[in-house]
C-alpha positions in Angstrom: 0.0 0.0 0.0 1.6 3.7 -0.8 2.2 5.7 1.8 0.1 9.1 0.8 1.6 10.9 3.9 4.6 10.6 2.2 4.0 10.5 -1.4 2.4 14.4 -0.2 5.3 15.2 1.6 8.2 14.5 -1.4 5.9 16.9 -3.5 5.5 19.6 -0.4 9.3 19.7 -0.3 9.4 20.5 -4.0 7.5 23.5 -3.7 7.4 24.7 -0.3 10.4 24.8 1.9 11.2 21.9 4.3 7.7 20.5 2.7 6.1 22.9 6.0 4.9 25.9 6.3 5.7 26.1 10.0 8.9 24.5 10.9 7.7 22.1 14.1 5.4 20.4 11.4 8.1 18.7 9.2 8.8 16.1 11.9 12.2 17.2 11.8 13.0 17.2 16.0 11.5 13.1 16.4 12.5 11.7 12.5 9.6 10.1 10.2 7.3 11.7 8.1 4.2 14.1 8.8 1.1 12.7 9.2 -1.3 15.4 6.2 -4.1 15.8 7.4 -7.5 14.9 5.5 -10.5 15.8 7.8 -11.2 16.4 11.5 -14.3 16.0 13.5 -14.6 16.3 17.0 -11.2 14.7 19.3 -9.8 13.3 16.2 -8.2 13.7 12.8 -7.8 11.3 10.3 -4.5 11.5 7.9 -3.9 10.9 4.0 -3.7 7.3 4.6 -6.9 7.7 6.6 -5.8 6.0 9.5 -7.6 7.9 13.0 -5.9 9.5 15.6 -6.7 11.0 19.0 -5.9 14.8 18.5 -4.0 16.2 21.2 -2.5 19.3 19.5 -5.9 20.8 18.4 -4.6 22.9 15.7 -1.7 24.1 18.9 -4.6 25.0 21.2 -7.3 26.6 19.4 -9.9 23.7 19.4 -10.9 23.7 23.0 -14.5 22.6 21.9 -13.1 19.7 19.3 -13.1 19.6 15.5 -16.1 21.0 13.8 -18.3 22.0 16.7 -21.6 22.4 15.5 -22.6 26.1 16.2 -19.1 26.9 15.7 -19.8 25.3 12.0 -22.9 27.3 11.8 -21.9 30.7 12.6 -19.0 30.3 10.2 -21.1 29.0 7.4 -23.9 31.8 8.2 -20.7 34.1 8.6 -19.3 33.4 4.7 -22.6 33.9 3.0 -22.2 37.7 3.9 -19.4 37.9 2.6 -15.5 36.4 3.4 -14.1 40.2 4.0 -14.8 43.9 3.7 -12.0 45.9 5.0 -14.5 48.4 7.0 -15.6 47.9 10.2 -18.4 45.2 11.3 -20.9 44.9 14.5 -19.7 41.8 15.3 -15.8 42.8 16.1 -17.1 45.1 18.7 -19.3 41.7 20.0 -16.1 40.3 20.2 -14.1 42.7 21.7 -17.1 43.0 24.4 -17.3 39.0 24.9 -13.3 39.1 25.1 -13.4 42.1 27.9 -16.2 41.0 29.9 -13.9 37.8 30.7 -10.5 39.5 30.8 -11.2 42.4 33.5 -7.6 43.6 33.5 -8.4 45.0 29.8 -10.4 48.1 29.1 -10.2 47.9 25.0 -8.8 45.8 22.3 -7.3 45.9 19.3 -8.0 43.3 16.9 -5.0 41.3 14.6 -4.6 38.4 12.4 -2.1 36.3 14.4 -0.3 35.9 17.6 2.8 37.3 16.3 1.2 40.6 14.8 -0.2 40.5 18.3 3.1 40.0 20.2 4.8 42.4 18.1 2.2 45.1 18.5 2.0 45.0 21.9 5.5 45.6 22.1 5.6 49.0 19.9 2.8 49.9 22.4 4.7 49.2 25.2 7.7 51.2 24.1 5.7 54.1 22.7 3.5 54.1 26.2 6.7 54.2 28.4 8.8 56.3 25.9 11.8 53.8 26.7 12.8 51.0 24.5 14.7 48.0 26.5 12.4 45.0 27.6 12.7 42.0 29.4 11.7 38.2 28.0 12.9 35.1 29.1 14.2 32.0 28.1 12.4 29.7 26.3 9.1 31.8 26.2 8.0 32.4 22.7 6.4 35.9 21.5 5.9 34.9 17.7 9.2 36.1 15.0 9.0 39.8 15.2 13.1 39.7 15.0 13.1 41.7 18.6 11.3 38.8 20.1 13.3 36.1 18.1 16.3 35.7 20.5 18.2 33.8 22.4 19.7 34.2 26.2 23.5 36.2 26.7 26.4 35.2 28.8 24.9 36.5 31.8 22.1 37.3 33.9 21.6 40.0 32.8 23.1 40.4 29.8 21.3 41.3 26.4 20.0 39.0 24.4 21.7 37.3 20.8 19.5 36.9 17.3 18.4 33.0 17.2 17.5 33.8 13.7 19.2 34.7 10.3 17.9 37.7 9.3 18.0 39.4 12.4 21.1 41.7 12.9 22.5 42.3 16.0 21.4 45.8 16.6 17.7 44.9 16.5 18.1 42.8 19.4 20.7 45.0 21.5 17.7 45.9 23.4 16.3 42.6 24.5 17.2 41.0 28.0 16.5 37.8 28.3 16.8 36.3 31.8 15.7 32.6 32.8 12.4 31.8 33.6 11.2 31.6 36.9 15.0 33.5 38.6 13.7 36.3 40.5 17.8 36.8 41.3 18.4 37.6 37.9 14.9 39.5 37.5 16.0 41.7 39.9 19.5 42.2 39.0 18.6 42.9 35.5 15.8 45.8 37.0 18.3 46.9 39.4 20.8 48.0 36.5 18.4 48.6 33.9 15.4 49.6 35.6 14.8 53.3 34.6 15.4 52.1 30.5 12.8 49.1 30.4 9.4 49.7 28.2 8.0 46.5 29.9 8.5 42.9 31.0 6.9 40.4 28.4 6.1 37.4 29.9 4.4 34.2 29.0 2.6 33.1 32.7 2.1 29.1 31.7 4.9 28.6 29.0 4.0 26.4 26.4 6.8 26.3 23.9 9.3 24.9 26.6 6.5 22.0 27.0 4.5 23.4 29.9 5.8 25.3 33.2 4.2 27.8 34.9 5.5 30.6 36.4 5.7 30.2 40.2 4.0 32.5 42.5 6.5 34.1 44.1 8.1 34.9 40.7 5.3 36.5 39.4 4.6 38.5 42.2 7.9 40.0 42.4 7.6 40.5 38.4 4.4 42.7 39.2 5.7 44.3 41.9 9.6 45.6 40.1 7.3 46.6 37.0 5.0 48.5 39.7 8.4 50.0 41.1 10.3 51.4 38.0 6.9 52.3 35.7 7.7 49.1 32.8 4.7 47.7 31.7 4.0 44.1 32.8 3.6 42.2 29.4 0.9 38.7 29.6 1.9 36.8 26.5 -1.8 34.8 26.5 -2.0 33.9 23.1 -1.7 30.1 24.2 -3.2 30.2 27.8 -5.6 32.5 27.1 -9.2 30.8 27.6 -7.2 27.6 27.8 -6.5 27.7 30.8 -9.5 29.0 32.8 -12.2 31.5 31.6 -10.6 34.5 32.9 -6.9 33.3 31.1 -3.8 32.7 33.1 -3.7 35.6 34.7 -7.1 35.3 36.6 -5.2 31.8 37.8 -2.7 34.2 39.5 -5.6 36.4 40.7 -6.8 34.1 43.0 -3.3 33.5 44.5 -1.6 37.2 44.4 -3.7 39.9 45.7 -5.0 42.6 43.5 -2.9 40.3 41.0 -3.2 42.2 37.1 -0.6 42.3 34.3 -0.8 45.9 32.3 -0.8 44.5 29.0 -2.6 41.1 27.6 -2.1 39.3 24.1 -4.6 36.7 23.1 -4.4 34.3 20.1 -5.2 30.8 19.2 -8.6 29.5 21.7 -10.4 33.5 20.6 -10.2 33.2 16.8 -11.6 29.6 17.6 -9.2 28.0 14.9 -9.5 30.6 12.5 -6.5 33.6 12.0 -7.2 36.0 14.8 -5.9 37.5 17.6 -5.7 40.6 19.9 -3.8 42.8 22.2 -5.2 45.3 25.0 -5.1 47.0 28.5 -6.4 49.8 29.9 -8.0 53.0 28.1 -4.9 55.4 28.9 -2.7 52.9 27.1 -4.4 51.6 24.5 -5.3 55.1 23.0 -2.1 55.4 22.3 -2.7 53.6 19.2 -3.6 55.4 16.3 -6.1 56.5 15.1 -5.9 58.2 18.6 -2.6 58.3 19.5 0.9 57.7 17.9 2.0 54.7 17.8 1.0 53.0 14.8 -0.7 49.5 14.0 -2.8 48.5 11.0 -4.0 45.2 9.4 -5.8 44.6 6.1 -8.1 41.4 7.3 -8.1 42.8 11.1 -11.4 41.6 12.5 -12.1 39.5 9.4 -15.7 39.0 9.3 -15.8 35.0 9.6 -12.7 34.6 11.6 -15.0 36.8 14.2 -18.2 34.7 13.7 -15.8 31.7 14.3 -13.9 33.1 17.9 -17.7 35.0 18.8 -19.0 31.0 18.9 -16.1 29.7 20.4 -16.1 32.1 23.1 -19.9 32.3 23.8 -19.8 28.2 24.3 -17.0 27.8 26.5 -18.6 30.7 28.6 -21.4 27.9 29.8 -21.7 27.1 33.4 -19.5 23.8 33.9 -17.4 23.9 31.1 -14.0 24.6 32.6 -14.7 22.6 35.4 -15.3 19.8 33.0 -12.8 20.5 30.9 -10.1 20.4 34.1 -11.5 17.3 35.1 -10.9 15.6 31.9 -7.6 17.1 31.6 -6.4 15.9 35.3 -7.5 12.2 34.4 -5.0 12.0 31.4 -2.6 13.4 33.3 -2.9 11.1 36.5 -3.8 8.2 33.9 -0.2 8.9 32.6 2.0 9.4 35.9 0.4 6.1 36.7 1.7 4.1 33.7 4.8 5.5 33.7 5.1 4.8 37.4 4.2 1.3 36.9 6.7 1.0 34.3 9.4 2.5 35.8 10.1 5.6 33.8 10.9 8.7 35.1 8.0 11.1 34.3 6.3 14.3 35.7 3.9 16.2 34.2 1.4 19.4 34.9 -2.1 20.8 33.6 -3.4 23.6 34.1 -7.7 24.0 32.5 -7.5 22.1 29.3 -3.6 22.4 28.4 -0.9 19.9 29.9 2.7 18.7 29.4 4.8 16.0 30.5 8.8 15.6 31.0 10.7 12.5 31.2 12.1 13.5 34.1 11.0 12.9 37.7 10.6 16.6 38.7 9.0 19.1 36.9 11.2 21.8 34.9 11.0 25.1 36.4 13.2 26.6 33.2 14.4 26.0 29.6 18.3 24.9 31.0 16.2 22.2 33.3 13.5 21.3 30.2 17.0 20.9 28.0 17.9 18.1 30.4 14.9 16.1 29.5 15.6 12.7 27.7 15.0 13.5 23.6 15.9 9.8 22.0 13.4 8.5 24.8 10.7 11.0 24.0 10.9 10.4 20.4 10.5 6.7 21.1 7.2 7.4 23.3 6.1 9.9 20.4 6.2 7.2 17.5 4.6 4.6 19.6 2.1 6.9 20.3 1.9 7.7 16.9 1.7 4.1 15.9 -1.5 3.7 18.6 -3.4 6.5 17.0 -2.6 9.0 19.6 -1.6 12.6 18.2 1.2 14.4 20.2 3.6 18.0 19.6 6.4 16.4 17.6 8.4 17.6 19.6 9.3 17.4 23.3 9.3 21.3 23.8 5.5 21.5 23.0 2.4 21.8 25.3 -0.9 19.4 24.8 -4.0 20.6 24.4 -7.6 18.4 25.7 -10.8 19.2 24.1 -14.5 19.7 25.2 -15.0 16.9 22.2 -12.1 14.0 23.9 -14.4 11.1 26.2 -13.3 9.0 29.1 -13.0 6.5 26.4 -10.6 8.4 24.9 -8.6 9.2 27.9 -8.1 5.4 28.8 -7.3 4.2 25.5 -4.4 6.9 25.7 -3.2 6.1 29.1 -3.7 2.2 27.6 -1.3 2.8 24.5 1.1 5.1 26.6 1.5 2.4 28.8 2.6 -0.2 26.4 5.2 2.2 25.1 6.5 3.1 28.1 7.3 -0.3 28.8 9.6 -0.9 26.2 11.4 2.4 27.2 
């Protein structure tokens, strides 16, 4: 029998580069081919070979309610028969933006964008132009899209400035980047202590999910909140993957309950508010946010900002996972793969930890959770790619790649759940 997956993926690399058109995709980090994609319906996808798999990657986070949810499918298709896009303003971005605020109290207004990087890099113009400074804080192994001022890597030091990860991105654009380690409130504070008075803001990501999934702790973040607080540098919540993943109010409403008075200044949001379709936003309070023009100076624009049926499609998404229950569900389902893993990989002897947090989760083949990217770098990679193509081979979907966060649906059953733990537990035998 041919292989479609790869018959597609020879022709893909003959016309697009790496056969991708995002790099995680191409399979390169575990070896094999990529499984293309035919159709998708509720927890599952089924490939060019149409073999079923258990999705846990749902399209990187935006499916919370599962493939083709039907008054998600509805509003879209109502959405498209009025038309795919007007450039001119539409009743249903401000619905949006109000659905989006009511949830997300720490923002007054909202802009609009197509992506999470647009978002990322927007919020950062903001930041500077708001603050009138231009240095800023990120950390290592927290990932704010490839605006080149985002796309770096850590210096020598602790508080050194930041190196390009990227070709294409020359020095100078970065030499105003720090980029400390996550969760070292030694090095945040060194790095505010000599830099303090320059920094535009601190852009954070508070549940990391492109080092696999570690949170922030709570002393961390508090001290984050309170040297922003101290030297007037905006306090940067990179949502665009926890945002209404996590919990209805985001990440940072997680942090609300355990920080008093707990708020970040600035919030970007992607993936779960466009509902799977290109969208995502950036906002704060009024005084900041009218800095953007039309009001103010600092410039943003987009040509399909607020696209018509991407807004029908995030309006839906949003409106269902507002129901009473459905986070609560949704954490309870999340927990049970979790535990359902630690177990197998307890009784198989592997060394394994592993975190959720609402409906995203991630594991490490380690037996204590990372706390940083230097401590996620330590994980075992032969070994993961091992568990990833037995998975793989059992019809259950993971990242490719052991720096990745899961995602669990509204749409994935107990049933699901246990046959996961079931074939997780067969590979991890043979690990």
């Amino acid at each position: 029998m041919t292989d479609r997956n790869q018959a597609l993926f020879d022709r893909a690399a003959q016309v697009i580069p790496g056969g991708v058109n995002s790099p995680v995709r191409a399979f390169r980090a575990v070896g094999g081919t990529p499984r293309f994609v035919q159709r998708a319906q509720g927890a599952y996808f089924w490939d060019a070979n149409g073999q079923k798999y258990i999705d846990y990657i749902g399209s990187w986070g935006p499916m919370i309610l599962g493939h083709g949810h039907p008054a998600v499918l509805e509003a879209v298709q109502k959405a498209a028969l009025d038309g795919f896009s007007f450039g001119a303003p539409t009743e249903r971005e401000i619905e949006l933006a109000e659905e989006i605020l009511k949830h997300v109290p720490s923002m007054e207004m909202v802009r609009l964008v197509s992506s999470g990087t647009e978002a990322g890099m927007s919020a950062l113009r903001l930041a500077r132009g708001a603050t009138g400074r231009s240095k800023f804080i990120k950390f290592e192994g927290c990932y704010h899209g490839h605006a080149d001022a985002l796309l770096v890597k850590a210096g020598s030091g602790l508080a050194t400035f930041g190196n390009p990860t990227s070709a294409g991105v020359p020095p100078e654009v970065v030499r105003d980047t720090l980029v400390l380690e996550y969760n070292n409130i030694a090095a945040l504070e060194e790095a505010f202590a000599l830099h303090g008075k320059e920094l535009a803001c601190v852009m954070i990501e508070p549940i990391a999910g492109n080092m696999n999934f570690v949170r922030a702790s709570v002393p961390f973040m508090k001290r984050c909140r309170e040297l922003c607080s101290e030297y007037g540098a905006l306090l940067v919540f990179d949502e665009v993957m926890s945002g209404f993943r996590v919990a209805l109010g985001s990440a940072q409403s997680v942090y609300a309950q355990l920080i008093p008075g707990f708020k970040p200044d600035m919030t970007v949001l992607g993936k779960v508010i466009g509902g799977g379709m290109p969208l995502a936003a950036f906002g704060g309070p009024r005084e900041i946010m009218r800095q953007l023009a039309p009001t103010g100076p600092v410039y943003q624009a987009g040509t399909l900002s607020g696209n018509p049926v991407a807004t029908a499609c995030g309006l839906t998404t949003l409106r269902e996972i507002a129901k009473p229950g459905f986070f609560e569900a949704l954490s309870a389902r999340t927990q049970s793969l979790v535990d359902g893993l630690k177990g197998a990989a307890a009784q198989a002897g592997v060394p394994f930890s592993a975190d959720c947090q609402g409906g995203m989760f991630g594991f490490f083949l380690l037996p204590e959770l990372a706390q940083n990217y230097a401590q996620v770098m330590t994980s075992d990679s032969p070994k993961f790619n091992k568990l990833f193509h037995g998975l793989l081979d059992g019809g259950v979907y993971i990242a490719p790649a052991l720096y990745e966060a899961g995602f669990v649906s509204a749409a994935h059953t107990e049933a699901d759940i246990a046959e996961t733990v079931r074939v997780a537990g067969d590979v991890f035998k043979t690990l």
